[in-house]
C-alpha positions as CSV (number, residue, x, y, z in Angstrom):
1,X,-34.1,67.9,-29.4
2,X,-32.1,66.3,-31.6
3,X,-28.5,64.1,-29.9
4,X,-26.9,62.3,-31.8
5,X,-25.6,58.5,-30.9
6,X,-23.7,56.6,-33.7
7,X,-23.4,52.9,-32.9
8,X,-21.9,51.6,-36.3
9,X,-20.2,53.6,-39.1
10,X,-17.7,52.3,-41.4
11,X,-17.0,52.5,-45.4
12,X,-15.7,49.5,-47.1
13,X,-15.1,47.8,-50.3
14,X,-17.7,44.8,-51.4
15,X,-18.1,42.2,-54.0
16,X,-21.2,41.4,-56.0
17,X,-23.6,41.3,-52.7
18,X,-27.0,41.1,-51.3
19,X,-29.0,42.0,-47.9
20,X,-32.5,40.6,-48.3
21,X,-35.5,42.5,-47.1
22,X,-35.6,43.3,-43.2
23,X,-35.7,46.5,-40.9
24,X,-33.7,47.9,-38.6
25,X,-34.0,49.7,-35.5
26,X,-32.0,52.9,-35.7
27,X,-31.4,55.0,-38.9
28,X,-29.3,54.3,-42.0
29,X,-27.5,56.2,-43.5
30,X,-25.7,54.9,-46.8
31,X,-23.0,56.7,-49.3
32,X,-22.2,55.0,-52.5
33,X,-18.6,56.3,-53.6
34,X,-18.4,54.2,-56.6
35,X,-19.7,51.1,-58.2
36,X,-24.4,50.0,-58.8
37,X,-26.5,48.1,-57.2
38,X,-30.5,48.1,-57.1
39,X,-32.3,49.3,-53.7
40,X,-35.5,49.5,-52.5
41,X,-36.6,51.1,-49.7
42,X,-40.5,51.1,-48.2
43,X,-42.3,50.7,-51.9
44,X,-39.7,52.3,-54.0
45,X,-37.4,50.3,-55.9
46,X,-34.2,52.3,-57.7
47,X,-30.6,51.6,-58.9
48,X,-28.1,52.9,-57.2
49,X,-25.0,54.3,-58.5
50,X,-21.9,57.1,-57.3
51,X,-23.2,59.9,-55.2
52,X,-26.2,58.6,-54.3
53,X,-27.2,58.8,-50.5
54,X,-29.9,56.7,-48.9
55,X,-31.7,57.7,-45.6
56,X,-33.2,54.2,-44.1
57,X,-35.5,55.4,-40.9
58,X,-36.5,52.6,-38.5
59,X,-38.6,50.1,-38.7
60,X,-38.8,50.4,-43.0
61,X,-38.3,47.3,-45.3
62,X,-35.6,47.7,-47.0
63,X,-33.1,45.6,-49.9
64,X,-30.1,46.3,-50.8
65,X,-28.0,44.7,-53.7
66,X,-24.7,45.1,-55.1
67,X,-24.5,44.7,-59.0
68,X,-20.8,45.6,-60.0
69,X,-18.1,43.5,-59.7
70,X,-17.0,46.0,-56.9
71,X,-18.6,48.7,-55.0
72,X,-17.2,50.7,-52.6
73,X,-19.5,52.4,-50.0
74,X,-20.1,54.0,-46.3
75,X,-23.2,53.2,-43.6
76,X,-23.7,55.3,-40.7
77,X,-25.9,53.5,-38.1
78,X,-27.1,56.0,-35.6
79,X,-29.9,57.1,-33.4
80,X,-31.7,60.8,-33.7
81,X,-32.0,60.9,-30.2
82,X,-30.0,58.9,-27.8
83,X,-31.3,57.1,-25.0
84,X,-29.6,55.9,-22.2
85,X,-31.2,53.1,-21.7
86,X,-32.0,52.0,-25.5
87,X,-29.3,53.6,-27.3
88,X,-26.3,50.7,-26.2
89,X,-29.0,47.8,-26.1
90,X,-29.2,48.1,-29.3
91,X,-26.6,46.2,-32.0
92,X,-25.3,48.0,-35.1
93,X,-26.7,46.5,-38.2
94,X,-29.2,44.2,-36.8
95,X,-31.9,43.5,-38.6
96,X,-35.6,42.3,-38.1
97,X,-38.9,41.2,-39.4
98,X,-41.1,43.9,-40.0
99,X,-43.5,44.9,-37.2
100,X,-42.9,46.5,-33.7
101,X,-40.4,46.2,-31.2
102,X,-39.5,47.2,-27.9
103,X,-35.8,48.8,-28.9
104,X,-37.2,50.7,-32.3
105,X,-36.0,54.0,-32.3
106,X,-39.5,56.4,-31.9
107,X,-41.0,58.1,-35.1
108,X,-39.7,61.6,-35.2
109,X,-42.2,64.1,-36.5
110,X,-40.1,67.2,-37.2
111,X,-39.2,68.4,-40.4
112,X,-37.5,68.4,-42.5
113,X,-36.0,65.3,-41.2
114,X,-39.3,63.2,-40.9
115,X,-39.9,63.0,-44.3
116,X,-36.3,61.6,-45.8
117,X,-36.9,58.4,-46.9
118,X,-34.8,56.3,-49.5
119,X,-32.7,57.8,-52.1
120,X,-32.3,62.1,-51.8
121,X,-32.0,63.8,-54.1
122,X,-29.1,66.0,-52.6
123,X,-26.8,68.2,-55.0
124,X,-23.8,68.2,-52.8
125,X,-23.5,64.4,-52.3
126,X,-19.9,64.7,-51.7
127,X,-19.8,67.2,-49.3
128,X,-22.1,65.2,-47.7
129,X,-19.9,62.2,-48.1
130,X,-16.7,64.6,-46.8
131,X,-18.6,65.1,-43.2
132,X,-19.7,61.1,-42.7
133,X,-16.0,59.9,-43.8
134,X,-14.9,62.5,-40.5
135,X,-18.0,60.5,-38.1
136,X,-16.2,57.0,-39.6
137,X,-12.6,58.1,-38.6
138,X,-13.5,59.8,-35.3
139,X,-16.3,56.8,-34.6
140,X,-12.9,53.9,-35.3
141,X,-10.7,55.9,-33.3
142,X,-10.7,58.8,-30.2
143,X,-15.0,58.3,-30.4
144,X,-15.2,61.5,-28.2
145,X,-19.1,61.2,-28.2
146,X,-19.8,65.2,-28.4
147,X,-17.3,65.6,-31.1
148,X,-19.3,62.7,-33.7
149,X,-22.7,64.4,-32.3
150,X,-21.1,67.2,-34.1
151,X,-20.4,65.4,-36.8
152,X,-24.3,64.4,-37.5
153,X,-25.8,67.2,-36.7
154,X,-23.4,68.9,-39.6
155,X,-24.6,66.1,-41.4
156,X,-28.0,66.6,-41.6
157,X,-27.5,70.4,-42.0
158,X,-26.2,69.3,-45.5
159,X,-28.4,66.9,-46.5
160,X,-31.2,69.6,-45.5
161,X,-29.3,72.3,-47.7
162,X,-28.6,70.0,-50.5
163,X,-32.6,69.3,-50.7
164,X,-33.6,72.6,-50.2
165,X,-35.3,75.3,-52.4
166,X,-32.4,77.1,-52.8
167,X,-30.8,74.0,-54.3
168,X,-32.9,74.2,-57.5
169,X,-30.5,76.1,-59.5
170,X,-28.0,73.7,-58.7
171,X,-30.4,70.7,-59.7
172,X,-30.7,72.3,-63.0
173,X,-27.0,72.0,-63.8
174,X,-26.3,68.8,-61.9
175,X,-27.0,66.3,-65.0
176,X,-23.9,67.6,-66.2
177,X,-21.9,67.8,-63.0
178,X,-23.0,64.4,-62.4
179,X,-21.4,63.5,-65.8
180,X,-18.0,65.0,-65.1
181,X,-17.7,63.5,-61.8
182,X,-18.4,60.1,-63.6
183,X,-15.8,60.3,-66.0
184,X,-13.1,61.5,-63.6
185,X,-14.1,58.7,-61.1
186,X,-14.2,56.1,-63.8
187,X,-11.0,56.3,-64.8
188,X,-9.3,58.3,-62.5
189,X,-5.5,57.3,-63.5
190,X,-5.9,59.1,-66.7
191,X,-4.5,63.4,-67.3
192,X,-7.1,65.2,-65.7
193,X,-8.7,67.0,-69.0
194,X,-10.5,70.0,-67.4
195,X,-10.8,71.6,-70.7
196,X,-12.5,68.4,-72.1
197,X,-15.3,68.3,-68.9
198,X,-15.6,71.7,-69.7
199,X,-16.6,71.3,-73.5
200,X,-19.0,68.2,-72.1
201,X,-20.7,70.8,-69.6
202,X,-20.9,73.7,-72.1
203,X,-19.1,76.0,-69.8
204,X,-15.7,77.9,-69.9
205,X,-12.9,76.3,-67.8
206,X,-12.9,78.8,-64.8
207,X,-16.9,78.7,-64.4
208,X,-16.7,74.8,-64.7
209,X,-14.7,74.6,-62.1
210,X,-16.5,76.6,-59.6
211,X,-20.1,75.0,-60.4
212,X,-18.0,71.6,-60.2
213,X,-16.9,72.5,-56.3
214,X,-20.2,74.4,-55.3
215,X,-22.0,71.1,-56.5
216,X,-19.5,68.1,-55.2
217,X,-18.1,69.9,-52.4
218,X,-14.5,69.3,-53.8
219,X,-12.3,70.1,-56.8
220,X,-12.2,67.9,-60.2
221,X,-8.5,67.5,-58.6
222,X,-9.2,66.5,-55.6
223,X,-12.3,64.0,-56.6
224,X,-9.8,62.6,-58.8
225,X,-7.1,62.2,-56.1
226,X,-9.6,60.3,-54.1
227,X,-11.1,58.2,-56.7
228,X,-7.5,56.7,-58.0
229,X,-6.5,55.9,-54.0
230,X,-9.7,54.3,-53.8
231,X,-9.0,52.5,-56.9
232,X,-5.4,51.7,-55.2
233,X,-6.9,50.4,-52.2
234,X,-8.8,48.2,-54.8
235,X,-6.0,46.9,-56.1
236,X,-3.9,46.5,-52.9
237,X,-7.0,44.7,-51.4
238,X,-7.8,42.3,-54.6
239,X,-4.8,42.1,-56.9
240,X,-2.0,39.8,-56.7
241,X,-0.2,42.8,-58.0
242,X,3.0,44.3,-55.7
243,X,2.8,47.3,-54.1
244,X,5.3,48.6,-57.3
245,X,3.7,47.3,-59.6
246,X,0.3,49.1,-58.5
247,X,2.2,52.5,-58.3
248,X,3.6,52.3,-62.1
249,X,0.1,50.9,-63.1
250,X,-1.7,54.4,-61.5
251,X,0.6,56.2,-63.3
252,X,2.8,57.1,-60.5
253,X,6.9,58.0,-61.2
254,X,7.8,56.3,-58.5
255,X,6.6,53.6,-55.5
256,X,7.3,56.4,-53.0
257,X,5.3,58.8,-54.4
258,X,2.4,56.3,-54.5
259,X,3.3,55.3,-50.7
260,X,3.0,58.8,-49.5
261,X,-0.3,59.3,-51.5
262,X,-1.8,56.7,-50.5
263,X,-1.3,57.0,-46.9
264,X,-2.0,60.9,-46.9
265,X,-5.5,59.6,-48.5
266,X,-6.4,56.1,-46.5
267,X,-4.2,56.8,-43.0
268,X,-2.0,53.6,-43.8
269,X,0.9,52.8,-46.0
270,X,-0.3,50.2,-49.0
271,X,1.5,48.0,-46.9
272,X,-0.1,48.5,-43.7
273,X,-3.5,48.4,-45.8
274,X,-2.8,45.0,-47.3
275,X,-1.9,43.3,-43.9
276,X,-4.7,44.8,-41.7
277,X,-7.5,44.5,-44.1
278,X,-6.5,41.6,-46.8
């Protein structure tokens, strides 16, 4: 039966960077929100880019590599199946030589689960990505062990809808989805043109917007609201730039609306941000 145990979760923003081939002895779970790299996972190699999740099981060489000049992305360490004995020997993000070892999590042989493996091709990334950023929060804060169970088990319910039969219509139309979301997240400062993404996807405004949430799990609004705070955290991170400054660059009227955005979105006042995490 499947329970649950997440030993490391966290979603962060990285340079140009590189984890060289190795295993690990729980399950991986990774999220990229925005920014490439190139993966490889067992004997397939692939390039990575948003939206794309990656399902890691123990004890599979793996490489991961960072290609942009930033990337920002989440990792879930966890176990299927805790064990009270193995499950808080075991260190979050450790990583091994290939072969056996006496802490690898066992091979689970029940499906669908046991036959995820590198990238998936899931059609409802971010609702997927909505449910792991709840795991995160809950796993830095209360970490009421039942409640980020939950969390998983939710999880993998979506990652098993987004790859499942009934998916397939969505897969048709998600080249175009996939497109939209792009544009919004690359520049996500700009006047939200809905009419525009429309046109792009050959569909009417009102029907664009409803494939658009039925395939990323959120409105163009709101996938633009997060993509311009994570830009802002960018910026408040990396940029010599004053927290002013930053709010009239993102288009915003004033440094208070930015404050209250930002904090509504990350948990923290720019501020705050900058001190704890600079």
């Amino acid at each position: 039966m499947l329970s649950p145990y997440v030993r490391g979760a966290l979603e962060h923003w990285r340079g140009p960077w590189h984890i060289k081939r190795w295993v690990v002895l729980d399950y991986l779970l990774v999220y990229i929100v925005s920014g490439t790299g190139h993966f490889s996972v067992g004997d397939n190699a692939f390039d990575v880019g948003p939206g794309d999740l990656i399902w890691i099981p123990p004890g599979v060489l793996h490489e991961m590599r960072g290609t942009s000049p930033a990337m920002f992305v989440a990792y879930l360490h966890f176990d299927l199946v805790h064990d009270a004995e193995r499950s808080p020997r075991v260190r979050s993000g450790a990583r091994y030589p290939q072969g056996p070892h006496p802490d690898m999590h066992p091979a689970w042989a029940w499906e669908p689960i046991a036959s995820w493996n590198g990238l998936l091709p899931v059609v409802n990334g971010s609702a997927i990505y909505a449910l792991m950023r709840q795991a995160i929060a809950e796993h830095r804060g209360a970490r009421r062990p039942l409640r980020i169970s939950g969390l998983m088990l939710e999880t993998f319910g979506e990652i098993a809808t987004g790859l499942s039969a009934s998916a397939a219509s969505a897969g048709a139309r998600w080249p175009a989805m996939r497109r939209a979301a792009e544009r919004i997240v690359a520049t996500p400062e700009a006047a939200l043109d809905l009419k525009s993404l429309a046109r792009g996807a050959r569909l009417s405004e009102s029907h664009f917007r409803k494939l658009f949430r039925e395939t990323h799990g959120e409105s163009p609004r709101e996938m633009q609201t997060r993509a311009l705070m994570q830009k802002a955290a960018e910026l408040v991170l990396h940029s010599s730039w004053s927290v002013t400054e930053i709010a009239y660059q993102l288009g915003f009227s004033t440094v208070h609306n930015f404050s209250r955005a930002f904090k509504r979105e990350i948990g923290v006042s720019p501020q705050g941000y900058r001190r704890t995490s600079g």
